[in-house]
C-alpha positions as a printed NumPy array, in Angstrom:
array([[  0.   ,   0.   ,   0.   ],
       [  1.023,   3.367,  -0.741],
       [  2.483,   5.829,   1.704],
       [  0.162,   8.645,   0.072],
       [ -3.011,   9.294,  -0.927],
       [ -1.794,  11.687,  -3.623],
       [ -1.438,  10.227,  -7.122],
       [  1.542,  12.043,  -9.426],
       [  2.15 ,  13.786, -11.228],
       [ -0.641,  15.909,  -9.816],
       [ -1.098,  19.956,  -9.188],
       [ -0.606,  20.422,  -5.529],
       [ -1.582,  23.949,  -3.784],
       [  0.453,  25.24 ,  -0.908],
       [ -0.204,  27.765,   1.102],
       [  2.599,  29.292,   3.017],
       [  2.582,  32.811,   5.403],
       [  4.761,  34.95 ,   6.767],
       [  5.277,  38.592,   8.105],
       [  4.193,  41.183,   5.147],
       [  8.075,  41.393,   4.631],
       [ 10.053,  42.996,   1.532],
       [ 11.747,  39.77 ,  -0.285],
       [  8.85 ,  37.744,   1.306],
       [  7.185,  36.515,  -1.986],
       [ 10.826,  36.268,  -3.868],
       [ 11.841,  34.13 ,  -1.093],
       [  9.292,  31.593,  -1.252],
       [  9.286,  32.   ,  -5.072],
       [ 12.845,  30.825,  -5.201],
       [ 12.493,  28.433,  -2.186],
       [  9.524,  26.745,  -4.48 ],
       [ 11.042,  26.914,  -7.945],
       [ 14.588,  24.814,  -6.827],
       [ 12.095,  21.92 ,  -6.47 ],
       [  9.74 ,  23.142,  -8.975],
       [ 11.216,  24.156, -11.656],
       [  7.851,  24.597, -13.596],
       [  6.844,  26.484, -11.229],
       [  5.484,  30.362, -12.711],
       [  5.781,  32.865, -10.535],
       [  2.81 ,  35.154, -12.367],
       [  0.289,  31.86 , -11.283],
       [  0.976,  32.845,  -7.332],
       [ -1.71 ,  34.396,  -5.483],
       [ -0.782,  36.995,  -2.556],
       [ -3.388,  37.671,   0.17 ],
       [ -2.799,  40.243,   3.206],
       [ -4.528,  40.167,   6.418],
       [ -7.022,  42.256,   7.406],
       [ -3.886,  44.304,   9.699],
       [ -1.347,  43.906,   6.763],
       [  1.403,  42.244,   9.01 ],
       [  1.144,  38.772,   7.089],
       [  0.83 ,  37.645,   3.886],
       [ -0.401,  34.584,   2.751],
       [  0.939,  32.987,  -0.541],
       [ -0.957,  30.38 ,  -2.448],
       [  1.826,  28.205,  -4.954],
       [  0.251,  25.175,  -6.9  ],
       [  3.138,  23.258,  -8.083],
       [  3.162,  20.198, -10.296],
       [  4.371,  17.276,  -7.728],
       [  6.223,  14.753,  -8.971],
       [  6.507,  12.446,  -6.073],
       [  6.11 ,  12.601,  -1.896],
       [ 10.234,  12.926,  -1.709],
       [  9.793,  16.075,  -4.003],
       [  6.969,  17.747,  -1.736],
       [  8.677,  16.801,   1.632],
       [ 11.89 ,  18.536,   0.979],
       [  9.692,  21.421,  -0.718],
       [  7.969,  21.489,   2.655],
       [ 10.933,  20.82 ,   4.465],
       [ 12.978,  24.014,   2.987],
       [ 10.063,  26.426,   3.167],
       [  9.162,  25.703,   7.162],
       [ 13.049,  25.834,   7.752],
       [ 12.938,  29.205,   6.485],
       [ 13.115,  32.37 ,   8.28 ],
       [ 10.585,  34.229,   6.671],
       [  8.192,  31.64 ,   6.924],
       [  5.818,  31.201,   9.411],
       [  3.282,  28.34 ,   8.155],
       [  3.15 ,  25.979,   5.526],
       [ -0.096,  24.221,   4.629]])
């Protein structure tokens, strides 16, 4: 039996926020792209909260397999700018 419920390759949304930060959409953008690399940038979508001190970025990425969305989650929680990853 398989370890995921996920079949691939499959389009995979993740939503990751952070502190309304200068560099914070680059970041992730980059962050996403080294393990997506068909990843475009213009298909993100950027939401502020209501006070403006966090953004919330939406990335659907094609997955390939579970090993190339755990280090995709793995890199993006380990980063400073980031706060969550869903």
């Amino acid at each position: 039996m398989s370890s995921t419920l996920l079949e691939f390759p499959c389009d995979f949304p993740l939503k990751i926020m952070g502190a309304a930060t200068d560099g914070f959409a680059q970041a992730v953008c980059a962050v996403v792209v080294r393990h997506a690399p068909d990843f475009d940038a213009a298909t993100m979508e950027t939401r502020a909260s209501s006070g403006g001190n966090y953004l919330s970025l939406t990335c659907t990425v094609r997955a390939t397999s579970k090993a190339q969305l755990d280090a995709l989650y793995r890199e993006l929680t380990a980063h400073p700018l980031v706060k969550v990853v869903l």
